[in-house]
PDBQT receptor file of N, H, CA, C and O in Angstrom, charges set to zero:
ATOM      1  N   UNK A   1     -33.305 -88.605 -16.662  1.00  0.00    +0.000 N 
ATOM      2  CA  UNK A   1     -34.422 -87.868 -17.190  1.00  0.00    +0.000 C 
ATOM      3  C   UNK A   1     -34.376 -86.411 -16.727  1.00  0.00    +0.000 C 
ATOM      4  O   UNK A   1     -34.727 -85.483 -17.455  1.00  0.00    +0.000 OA
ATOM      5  N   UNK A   2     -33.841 -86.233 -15.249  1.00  0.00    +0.000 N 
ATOM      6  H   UNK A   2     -33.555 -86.987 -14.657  1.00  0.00    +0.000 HD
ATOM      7  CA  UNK A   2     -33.781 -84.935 -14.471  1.00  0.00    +0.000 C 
ATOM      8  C   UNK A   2     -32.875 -84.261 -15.684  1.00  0.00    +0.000 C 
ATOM      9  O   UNK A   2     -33.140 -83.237 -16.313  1.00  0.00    +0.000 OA
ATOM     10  N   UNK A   3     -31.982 -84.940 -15.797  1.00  0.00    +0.000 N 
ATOM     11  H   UNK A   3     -31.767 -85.773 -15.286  1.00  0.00    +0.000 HD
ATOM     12  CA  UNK A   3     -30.799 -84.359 -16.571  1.00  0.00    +0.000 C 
ATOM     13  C   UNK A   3     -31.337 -83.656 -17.987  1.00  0.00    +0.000 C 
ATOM     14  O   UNK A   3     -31.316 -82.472 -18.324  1.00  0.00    +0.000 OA
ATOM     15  N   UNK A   4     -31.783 -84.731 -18.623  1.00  0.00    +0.000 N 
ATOM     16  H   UNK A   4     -31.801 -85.692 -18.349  1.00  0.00    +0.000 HD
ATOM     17  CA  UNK A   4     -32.303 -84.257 -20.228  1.00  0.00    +0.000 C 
ATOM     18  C   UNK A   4     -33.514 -82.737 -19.759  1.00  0.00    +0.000 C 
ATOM     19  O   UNK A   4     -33.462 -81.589 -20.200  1.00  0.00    +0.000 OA
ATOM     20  N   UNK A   5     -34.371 -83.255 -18.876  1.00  0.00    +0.000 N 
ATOM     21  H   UNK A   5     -34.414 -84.187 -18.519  1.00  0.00    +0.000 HD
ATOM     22  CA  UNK A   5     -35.258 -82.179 -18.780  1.00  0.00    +0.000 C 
ATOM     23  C   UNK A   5     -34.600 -80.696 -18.476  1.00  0.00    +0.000 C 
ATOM     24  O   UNK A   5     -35.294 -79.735 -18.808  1.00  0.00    +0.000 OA
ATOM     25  N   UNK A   6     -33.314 -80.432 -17.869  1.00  0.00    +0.000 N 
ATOM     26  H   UNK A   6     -32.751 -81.213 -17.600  1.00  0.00    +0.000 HD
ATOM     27  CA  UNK A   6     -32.375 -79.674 -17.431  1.00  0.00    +0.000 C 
ATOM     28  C   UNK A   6     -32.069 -79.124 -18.906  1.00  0.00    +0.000 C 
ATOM     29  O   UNK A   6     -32.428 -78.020 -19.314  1.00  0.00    +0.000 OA
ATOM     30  N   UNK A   7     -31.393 -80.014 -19.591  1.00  0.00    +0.000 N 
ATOM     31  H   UNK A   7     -31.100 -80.911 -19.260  1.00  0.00    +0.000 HD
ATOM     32  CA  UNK A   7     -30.907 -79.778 -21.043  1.00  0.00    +0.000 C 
ATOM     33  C   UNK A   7     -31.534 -79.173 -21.691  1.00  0.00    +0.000 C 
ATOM     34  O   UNK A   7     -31.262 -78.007 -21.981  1.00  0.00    +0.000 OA
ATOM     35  N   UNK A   8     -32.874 -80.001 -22.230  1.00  0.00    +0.000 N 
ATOM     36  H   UNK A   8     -33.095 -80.948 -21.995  1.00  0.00    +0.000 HD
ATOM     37  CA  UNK A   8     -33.615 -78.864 -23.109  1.00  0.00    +0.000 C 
ATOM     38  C   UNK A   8     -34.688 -77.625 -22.251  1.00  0.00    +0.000 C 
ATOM     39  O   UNK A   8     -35.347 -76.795 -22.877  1.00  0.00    +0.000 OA
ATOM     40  N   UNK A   9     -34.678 -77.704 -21.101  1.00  0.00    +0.000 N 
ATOM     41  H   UNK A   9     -34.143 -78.378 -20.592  1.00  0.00    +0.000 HD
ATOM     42  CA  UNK A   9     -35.161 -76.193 -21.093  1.00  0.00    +0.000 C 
ATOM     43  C   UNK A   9     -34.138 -74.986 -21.007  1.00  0.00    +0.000 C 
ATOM     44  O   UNK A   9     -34.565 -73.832 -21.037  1.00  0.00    +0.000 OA
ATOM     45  N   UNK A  10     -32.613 -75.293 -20.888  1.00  0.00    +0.000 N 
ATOM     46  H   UNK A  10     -32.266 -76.231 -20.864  1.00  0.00    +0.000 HD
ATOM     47  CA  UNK A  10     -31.395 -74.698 -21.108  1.00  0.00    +0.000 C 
ATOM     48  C   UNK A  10     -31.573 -74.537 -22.646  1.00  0.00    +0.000 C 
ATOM     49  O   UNK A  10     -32.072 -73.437 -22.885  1.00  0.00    +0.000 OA
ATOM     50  N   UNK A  11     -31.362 -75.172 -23.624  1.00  0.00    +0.000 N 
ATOM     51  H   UNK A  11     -30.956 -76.065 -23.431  1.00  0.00    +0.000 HD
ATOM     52  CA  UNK A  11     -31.781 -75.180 -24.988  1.00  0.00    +0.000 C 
ATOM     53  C   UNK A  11     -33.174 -74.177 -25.495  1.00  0.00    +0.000 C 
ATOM     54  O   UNK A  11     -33.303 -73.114 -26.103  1.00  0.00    +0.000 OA
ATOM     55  N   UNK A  12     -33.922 -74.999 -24.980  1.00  0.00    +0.000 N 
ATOM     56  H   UNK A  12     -33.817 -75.862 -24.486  1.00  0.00    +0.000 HD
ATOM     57  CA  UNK A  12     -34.888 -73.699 -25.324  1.00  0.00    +0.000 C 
ATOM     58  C   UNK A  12     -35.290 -72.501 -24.822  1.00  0.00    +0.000 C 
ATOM     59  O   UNK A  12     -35.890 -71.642 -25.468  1.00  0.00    +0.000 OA
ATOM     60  N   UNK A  13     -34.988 -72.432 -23.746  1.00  0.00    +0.000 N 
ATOM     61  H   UNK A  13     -34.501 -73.130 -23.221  1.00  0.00    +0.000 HD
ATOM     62  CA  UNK A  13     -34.977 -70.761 -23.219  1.00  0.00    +0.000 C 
ATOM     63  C   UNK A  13     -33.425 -69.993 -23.836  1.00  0.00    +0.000 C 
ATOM     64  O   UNK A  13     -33.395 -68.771 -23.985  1.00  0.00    +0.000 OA
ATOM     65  N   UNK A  14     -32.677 -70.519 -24.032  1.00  0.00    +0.000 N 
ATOM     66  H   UNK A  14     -32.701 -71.512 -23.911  1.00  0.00    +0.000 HD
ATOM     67  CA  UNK A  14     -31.963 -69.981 -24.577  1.00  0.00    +0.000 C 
ATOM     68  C   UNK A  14     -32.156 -69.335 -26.468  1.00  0.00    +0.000 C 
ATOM     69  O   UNK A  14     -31.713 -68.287 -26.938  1.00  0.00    +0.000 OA
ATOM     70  N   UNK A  15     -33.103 -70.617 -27.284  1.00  0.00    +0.000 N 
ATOM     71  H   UNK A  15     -33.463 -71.468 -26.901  1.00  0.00    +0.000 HD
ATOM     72  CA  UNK A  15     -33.248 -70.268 -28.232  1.00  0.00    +0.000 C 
ATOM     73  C   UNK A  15     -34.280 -69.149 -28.246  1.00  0.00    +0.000 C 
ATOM     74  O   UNK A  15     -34.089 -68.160 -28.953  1.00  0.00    +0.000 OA
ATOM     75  N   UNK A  16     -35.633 -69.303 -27.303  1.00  0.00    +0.000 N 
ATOM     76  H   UNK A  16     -35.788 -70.107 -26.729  1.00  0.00    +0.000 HD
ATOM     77  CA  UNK A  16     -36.244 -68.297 -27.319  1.00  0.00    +0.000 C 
ATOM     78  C   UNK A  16     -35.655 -67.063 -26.710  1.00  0.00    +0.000 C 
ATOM     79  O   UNK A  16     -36.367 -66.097 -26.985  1.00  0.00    +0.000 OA
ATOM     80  N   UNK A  17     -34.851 -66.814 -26.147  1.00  0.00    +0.000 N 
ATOM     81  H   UNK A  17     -34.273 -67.599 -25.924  1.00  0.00    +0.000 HD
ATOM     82  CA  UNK A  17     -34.037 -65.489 -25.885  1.00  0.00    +0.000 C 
ATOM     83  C   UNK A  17     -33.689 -64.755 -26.942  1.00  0.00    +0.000 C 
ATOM     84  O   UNK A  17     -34.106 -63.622 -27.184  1.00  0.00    +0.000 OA
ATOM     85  N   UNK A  18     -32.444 -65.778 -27.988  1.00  0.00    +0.000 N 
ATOM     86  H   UNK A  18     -32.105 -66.698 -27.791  1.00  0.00    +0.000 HD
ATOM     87  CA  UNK A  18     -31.989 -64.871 -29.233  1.00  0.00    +0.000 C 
ATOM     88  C   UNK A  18     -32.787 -64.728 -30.025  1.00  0.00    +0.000 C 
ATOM     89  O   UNK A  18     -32.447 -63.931 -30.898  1.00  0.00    +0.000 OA
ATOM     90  N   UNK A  19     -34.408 -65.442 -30.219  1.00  0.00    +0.000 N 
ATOM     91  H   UNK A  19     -34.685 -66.090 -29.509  1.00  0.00    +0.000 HD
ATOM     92  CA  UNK A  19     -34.871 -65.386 -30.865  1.00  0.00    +0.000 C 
ATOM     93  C   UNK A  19     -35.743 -64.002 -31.004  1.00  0.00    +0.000 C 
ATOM     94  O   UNK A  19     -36.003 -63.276 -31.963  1.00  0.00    +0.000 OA
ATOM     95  N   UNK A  20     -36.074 -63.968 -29.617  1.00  0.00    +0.000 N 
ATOM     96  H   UNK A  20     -35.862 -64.557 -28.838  1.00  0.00    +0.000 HD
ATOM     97  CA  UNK A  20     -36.961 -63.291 -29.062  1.00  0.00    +0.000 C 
ATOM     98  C   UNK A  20     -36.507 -61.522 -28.844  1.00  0.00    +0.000 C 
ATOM     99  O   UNK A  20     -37.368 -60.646 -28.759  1.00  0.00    +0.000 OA
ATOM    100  N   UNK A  21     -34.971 -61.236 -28.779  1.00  0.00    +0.000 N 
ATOM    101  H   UNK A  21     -34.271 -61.948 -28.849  1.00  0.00    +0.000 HD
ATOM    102  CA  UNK A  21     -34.600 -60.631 -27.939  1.00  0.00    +0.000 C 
ATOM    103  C   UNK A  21     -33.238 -60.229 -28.722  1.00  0.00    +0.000 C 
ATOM    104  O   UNK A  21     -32.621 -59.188 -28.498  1.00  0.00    +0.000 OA
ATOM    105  N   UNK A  22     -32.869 -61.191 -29.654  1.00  0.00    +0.000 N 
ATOM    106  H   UNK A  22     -33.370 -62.037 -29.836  1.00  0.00    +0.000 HD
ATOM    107  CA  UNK A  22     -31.366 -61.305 -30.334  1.00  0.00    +0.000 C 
ATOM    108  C   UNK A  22     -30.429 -60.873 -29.120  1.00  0.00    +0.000 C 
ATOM    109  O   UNK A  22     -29.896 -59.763 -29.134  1.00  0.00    +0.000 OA
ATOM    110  N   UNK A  23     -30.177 -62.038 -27.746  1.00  0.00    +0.000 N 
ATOM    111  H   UNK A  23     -30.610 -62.940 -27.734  1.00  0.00    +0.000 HD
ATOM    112  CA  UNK A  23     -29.291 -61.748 -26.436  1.00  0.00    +0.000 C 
ATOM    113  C   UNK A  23     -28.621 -62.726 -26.916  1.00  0.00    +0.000 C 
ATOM    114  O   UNK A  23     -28.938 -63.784 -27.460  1.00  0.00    +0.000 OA
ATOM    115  N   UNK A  24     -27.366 -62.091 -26.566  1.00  0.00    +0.000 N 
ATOM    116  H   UNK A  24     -27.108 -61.232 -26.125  1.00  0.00    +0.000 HD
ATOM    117  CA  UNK A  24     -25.889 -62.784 -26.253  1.00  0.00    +0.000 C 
ATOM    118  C   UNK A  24     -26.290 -63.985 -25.215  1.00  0.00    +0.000 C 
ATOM    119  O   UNK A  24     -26.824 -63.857 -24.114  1.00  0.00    +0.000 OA
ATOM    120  N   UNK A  25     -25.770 -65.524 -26.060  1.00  0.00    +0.000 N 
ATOM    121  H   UNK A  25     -25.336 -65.628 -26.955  1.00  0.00    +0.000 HD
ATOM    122  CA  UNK A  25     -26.001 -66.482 -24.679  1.00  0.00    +0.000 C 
ATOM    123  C   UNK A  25     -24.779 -66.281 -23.773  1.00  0.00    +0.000 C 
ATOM    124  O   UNK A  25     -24.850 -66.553 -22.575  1.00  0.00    +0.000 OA
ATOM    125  N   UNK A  26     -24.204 -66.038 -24.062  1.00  0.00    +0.000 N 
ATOM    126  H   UNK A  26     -24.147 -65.817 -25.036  1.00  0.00    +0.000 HD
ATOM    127  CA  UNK A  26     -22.665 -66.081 -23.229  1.00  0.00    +0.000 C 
ATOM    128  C   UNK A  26     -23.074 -65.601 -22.281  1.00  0.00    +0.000 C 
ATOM    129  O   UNK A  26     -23.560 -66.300 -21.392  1.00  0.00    +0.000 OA
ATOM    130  N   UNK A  27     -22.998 -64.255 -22.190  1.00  0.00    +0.000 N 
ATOM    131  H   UNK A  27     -22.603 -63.687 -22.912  1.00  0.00    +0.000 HD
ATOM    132  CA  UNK A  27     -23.740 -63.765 -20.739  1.00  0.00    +0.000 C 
ATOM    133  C   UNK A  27     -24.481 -64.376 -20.106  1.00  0.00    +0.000 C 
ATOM    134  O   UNK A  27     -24.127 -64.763 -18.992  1.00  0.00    +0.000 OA
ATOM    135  N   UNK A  28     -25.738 -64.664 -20.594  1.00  0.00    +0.000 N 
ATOM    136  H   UNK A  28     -26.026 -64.349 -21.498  1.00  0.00    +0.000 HD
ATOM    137  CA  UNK A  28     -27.069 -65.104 -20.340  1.00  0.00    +0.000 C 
ATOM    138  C   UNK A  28     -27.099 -66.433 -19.513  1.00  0.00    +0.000 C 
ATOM    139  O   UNK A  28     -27.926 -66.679 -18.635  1.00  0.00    +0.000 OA
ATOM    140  N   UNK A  29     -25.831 -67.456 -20.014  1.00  0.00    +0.000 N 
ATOM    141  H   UNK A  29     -25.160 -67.255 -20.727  1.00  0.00    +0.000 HD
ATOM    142  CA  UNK A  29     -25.642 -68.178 -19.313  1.00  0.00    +0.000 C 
ATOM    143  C   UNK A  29     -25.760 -68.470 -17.811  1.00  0.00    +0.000 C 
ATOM    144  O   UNK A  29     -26.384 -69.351 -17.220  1.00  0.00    +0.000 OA
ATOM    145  N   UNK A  30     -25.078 -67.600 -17.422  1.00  0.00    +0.000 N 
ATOM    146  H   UNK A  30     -24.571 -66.885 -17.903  1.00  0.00    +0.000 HD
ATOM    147  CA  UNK A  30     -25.032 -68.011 -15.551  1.00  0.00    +0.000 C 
ATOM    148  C   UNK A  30     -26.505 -67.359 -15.409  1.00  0.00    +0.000 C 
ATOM    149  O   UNK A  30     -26.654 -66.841 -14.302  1.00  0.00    +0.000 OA
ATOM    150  N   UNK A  31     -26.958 -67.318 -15.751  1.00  0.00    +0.000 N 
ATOM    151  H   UNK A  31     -26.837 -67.739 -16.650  1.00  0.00    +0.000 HD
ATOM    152  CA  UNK A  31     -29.078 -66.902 -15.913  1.00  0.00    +0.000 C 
ATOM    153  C   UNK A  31     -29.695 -68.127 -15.620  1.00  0.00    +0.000 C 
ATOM    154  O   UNK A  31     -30.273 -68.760 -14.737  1.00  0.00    +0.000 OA
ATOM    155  N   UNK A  32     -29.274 -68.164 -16.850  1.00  0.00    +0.000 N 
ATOM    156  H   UNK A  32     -28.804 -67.650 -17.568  1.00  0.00    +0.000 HD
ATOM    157  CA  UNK A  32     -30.804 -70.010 -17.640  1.00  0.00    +0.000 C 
ATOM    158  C   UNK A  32     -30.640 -70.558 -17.024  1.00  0.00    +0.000 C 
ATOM    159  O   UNK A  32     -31.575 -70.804 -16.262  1.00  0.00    +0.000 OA
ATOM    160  N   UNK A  33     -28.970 -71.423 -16.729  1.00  0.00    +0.000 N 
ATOM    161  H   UNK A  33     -28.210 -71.223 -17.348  1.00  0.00    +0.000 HD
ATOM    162  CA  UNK A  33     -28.673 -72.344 -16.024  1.00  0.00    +0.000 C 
ATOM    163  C   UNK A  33     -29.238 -72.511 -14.887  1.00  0.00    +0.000 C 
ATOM    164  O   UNK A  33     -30.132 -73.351 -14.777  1.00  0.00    +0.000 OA
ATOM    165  N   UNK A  34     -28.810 -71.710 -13.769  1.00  0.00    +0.000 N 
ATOM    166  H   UNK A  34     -28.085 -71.028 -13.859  1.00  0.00    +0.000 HD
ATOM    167  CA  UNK A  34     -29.641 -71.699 -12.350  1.00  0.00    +0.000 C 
ATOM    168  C   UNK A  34     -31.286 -72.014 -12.347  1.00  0.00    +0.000 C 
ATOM    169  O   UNK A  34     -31.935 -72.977 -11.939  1.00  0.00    +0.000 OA
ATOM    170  N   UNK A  35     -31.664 -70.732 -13.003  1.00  0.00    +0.000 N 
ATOM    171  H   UNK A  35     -31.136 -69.949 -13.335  1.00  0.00    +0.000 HD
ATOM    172  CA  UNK A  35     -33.195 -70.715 -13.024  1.00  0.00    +0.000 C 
ATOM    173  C   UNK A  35     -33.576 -72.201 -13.827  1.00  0.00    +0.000 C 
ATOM    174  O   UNK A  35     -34.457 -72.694 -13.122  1.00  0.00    +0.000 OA
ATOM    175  N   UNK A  36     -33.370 -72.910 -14.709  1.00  0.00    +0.000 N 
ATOM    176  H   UNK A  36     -32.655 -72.510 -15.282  1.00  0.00    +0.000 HD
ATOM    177  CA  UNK A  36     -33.957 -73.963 -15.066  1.00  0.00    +0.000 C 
ATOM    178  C   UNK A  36     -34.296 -75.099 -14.076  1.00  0.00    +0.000 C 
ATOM    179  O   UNK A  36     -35.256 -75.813 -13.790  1.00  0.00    +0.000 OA
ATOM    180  N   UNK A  37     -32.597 -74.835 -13.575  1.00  0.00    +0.000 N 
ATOM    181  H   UNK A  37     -31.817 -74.254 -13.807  1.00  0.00    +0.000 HD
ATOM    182  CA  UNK A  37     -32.115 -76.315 -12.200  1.00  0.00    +0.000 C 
ATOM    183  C   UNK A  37     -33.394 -75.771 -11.371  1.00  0.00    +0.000 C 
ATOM    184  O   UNK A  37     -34.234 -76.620 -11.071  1.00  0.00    +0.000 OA
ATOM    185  N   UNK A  38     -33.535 -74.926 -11.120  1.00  0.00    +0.000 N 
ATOM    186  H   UNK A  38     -32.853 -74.237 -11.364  1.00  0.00    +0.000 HD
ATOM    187  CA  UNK A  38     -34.688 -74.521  -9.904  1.00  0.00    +0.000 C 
ATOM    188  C   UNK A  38     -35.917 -74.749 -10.488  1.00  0.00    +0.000 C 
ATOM    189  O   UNK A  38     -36.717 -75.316  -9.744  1.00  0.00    +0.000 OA
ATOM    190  N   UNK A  39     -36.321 -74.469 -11.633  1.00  0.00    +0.000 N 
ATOM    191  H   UNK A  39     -35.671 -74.008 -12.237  1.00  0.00    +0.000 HD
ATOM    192  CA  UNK A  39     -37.970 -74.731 -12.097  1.00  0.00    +0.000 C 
ATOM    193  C   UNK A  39     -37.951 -76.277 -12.134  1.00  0.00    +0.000 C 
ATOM    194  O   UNK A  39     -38.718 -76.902 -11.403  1.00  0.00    +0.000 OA
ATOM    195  N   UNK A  40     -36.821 -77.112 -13.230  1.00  0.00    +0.000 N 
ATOM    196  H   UNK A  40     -36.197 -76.604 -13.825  1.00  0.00    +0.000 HD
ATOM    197  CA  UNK A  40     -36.955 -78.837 -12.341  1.00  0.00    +0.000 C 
ATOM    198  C   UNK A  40     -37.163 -79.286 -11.273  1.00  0.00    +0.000 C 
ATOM    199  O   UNK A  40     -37.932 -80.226 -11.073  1.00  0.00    +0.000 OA
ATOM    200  N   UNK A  41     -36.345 -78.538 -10.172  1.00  0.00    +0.000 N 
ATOM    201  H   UNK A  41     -35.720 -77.774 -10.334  1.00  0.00    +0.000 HD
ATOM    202  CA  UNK A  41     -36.715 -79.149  -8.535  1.00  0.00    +0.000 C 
ATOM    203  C   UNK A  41     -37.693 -78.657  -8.185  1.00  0.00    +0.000 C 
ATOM    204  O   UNK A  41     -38.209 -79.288  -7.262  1.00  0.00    +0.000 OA
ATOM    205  N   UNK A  42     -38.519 -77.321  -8.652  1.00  0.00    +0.000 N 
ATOM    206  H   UNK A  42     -38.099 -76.809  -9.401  1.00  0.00    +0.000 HD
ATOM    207  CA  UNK A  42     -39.431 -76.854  -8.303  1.00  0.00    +0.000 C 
ATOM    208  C   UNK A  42     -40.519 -78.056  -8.573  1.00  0.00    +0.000 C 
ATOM    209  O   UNK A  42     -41.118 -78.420  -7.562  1.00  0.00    +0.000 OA
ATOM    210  N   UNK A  43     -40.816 -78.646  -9.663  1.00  0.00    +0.000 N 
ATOM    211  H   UNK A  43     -40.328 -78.350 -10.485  1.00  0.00    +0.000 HD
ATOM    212  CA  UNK A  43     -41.144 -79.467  -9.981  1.00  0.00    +0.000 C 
ATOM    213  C   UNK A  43     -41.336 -80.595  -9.814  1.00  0.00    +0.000 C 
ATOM    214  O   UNK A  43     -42.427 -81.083 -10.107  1.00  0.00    +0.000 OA
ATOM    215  N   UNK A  44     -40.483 -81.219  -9.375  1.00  0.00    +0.000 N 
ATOM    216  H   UNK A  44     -39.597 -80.823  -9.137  1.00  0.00    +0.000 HD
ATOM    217  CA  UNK A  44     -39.872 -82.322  -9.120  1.00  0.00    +0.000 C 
ATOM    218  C   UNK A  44     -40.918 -82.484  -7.241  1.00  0.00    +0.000 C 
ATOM    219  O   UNK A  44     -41.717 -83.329  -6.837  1.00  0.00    +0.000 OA
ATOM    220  N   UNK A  45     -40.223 -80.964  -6.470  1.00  0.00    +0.000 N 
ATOM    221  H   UNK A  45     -39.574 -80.278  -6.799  1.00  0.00    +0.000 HD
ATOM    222  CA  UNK A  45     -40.748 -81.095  -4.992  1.00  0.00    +0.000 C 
ATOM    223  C   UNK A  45     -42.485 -81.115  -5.024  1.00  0.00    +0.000 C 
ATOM    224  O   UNK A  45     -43.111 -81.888  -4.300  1.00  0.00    +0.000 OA
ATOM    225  N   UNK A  46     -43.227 -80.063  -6.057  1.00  0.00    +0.000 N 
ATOM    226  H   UNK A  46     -42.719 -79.435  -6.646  1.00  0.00    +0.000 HD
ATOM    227  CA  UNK A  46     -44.550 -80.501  -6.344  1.00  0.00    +0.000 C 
ATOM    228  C   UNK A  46     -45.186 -81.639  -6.730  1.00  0.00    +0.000 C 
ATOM    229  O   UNK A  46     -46.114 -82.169  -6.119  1.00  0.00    +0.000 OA
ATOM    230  N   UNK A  47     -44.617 -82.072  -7.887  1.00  0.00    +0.000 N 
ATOM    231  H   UNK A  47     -43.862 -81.642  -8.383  1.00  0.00    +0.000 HD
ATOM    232  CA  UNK A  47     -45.412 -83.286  -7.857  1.00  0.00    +0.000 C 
ATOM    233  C   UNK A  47     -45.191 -84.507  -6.849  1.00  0.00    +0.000 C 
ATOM    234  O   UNK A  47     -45.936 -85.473  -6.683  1.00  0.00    +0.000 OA
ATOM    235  N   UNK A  48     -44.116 -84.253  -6.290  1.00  0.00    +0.000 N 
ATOM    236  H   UNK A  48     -43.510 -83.468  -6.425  1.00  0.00    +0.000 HD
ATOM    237  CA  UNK A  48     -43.599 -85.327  -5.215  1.00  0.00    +0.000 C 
ATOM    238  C   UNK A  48     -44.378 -84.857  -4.208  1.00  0.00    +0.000 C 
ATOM    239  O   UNK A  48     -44.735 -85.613  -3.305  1.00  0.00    +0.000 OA
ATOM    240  N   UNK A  49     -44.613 -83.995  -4.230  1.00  0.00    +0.000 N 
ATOM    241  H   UNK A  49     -44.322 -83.380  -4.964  1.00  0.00    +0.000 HD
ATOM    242  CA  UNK A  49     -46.357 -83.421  -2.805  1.00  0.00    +0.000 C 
ATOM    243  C   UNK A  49     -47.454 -83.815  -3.205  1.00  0.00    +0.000 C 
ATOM    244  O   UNK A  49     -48.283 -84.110  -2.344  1.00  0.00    +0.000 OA
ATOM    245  N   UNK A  50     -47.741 -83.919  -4.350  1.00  0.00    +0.000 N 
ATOM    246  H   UNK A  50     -47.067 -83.679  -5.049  1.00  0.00    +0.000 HD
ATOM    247  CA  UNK A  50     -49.245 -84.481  -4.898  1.00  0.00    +0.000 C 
ATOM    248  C   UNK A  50     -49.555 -85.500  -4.917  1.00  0.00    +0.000 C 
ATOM    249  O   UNK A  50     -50.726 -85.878  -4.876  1.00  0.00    +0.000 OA
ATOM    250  N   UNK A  51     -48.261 -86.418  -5.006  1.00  0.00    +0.000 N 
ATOM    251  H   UNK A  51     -47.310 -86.111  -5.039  1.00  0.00    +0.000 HD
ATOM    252  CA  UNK A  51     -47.819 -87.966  -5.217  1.00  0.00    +0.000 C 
ATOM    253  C   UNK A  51     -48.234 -88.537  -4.139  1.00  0.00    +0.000 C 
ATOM    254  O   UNK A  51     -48.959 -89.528  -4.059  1.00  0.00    +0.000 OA
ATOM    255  N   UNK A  52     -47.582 -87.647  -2.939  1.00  0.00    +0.000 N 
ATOM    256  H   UNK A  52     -46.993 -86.841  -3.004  1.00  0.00    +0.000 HD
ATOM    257  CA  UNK A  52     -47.855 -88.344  -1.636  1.00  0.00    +0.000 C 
ATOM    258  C   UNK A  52     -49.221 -87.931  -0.825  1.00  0.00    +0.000 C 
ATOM    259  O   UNK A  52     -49.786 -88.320   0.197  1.00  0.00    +0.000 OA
ATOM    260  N   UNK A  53     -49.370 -87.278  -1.485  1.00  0.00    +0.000 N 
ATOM    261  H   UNK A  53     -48.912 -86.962  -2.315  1.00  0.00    +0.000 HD
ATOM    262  CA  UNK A  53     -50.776 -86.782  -0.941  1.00  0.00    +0.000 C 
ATOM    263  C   UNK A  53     -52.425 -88.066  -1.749  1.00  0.00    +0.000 C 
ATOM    264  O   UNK A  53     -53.401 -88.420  -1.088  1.00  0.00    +0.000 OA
ATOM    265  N   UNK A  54     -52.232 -88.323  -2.795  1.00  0.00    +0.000 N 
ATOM    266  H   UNK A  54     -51.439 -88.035  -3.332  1.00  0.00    +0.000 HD
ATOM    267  CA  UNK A  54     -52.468 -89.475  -3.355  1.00  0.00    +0.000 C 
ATOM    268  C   UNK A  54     -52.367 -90.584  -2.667  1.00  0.00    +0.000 C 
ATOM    269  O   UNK A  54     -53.321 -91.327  -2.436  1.00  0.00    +0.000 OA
ATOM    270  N   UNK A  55     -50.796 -90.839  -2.161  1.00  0.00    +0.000 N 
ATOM    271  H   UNK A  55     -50.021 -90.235  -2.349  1.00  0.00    +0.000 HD
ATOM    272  CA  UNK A  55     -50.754 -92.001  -1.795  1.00  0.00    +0.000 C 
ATOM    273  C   UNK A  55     -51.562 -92.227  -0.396  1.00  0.00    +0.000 C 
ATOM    274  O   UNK A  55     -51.844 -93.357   0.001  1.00  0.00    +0.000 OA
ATOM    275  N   UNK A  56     -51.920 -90.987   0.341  1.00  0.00    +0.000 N 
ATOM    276  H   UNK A  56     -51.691 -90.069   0.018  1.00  0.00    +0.000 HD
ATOM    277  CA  UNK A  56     -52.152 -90.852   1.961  1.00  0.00    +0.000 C 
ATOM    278  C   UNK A  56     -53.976 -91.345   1.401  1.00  0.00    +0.000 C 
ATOM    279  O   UNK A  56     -54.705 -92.219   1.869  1.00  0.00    +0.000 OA
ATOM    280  N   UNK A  57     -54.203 -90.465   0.369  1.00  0.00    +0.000 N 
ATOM    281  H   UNK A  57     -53.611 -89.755  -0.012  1.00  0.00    +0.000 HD
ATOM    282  CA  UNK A  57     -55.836 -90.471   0.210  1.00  0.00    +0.000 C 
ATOM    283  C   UNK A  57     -56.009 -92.109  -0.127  1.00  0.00    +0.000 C 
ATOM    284  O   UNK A  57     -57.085 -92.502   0.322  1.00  0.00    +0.000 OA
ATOM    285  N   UNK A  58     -55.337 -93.042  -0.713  1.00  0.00    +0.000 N 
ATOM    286  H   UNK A  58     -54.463 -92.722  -1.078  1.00  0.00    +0.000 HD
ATOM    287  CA  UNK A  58     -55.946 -94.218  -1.288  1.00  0.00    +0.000 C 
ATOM    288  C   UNK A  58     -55.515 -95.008  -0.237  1.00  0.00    +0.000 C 
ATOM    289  O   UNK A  58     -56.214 -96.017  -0.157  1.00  0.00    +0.000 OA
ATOM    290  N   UNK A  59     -54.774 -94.962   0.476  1.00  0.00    +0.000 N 
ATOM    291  H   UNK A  59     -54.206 -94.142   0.411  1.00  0.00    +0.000 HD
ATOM    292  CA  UNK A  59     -54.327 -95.781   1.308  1.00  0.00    +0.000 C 
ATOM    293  C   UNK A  59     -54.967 -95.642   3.076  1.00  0.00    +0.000 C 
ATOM    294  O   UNK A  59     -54.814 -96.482   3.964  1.00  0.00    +0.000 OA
ATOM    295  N   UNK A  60     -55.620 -94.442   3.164  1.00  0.00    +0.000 N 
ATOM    296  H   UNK A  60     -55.745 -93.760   2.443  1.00  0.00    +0.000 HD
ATOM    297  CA  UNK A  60     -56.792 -94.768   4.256  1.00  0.00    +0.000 C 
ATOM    298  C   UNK A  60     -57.655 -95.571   4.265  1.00  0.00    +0.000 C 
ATOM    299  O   UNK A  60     -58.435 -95.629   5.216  1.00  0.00    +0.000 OA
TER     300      UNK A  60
């Protein structure tokens, strides 16, 4: 799922770029890539803080 979610925000920040901007993906590449992987884990480490923070509140 990490993976697909990786995929299409690579996909769509990329479409909204040329769309947006008419940018070369080629370049742009070593860009999206990184920054996406990081907004997933960004993600990923938040809700996994909220999760457990949940789990601490119901389980007192």
């Amino acid at each position: 799922m990490l993976i697909m979610l990786t995929g299409s925000m690579v996909v769509l920040d990329g479409a909204w770029l040329k769309y947006r901007h008419s940018a070369d993906l080629a370049g742009l590449s070593k860009i999206i890539v990184p920054k996406s992987i990081f907004f997933v884990i960004l993600t990923v480490v938040l809700f996994f803080g909220i999760y457990l923070r949940m789990v601490a509140d119901f389980s007192a």
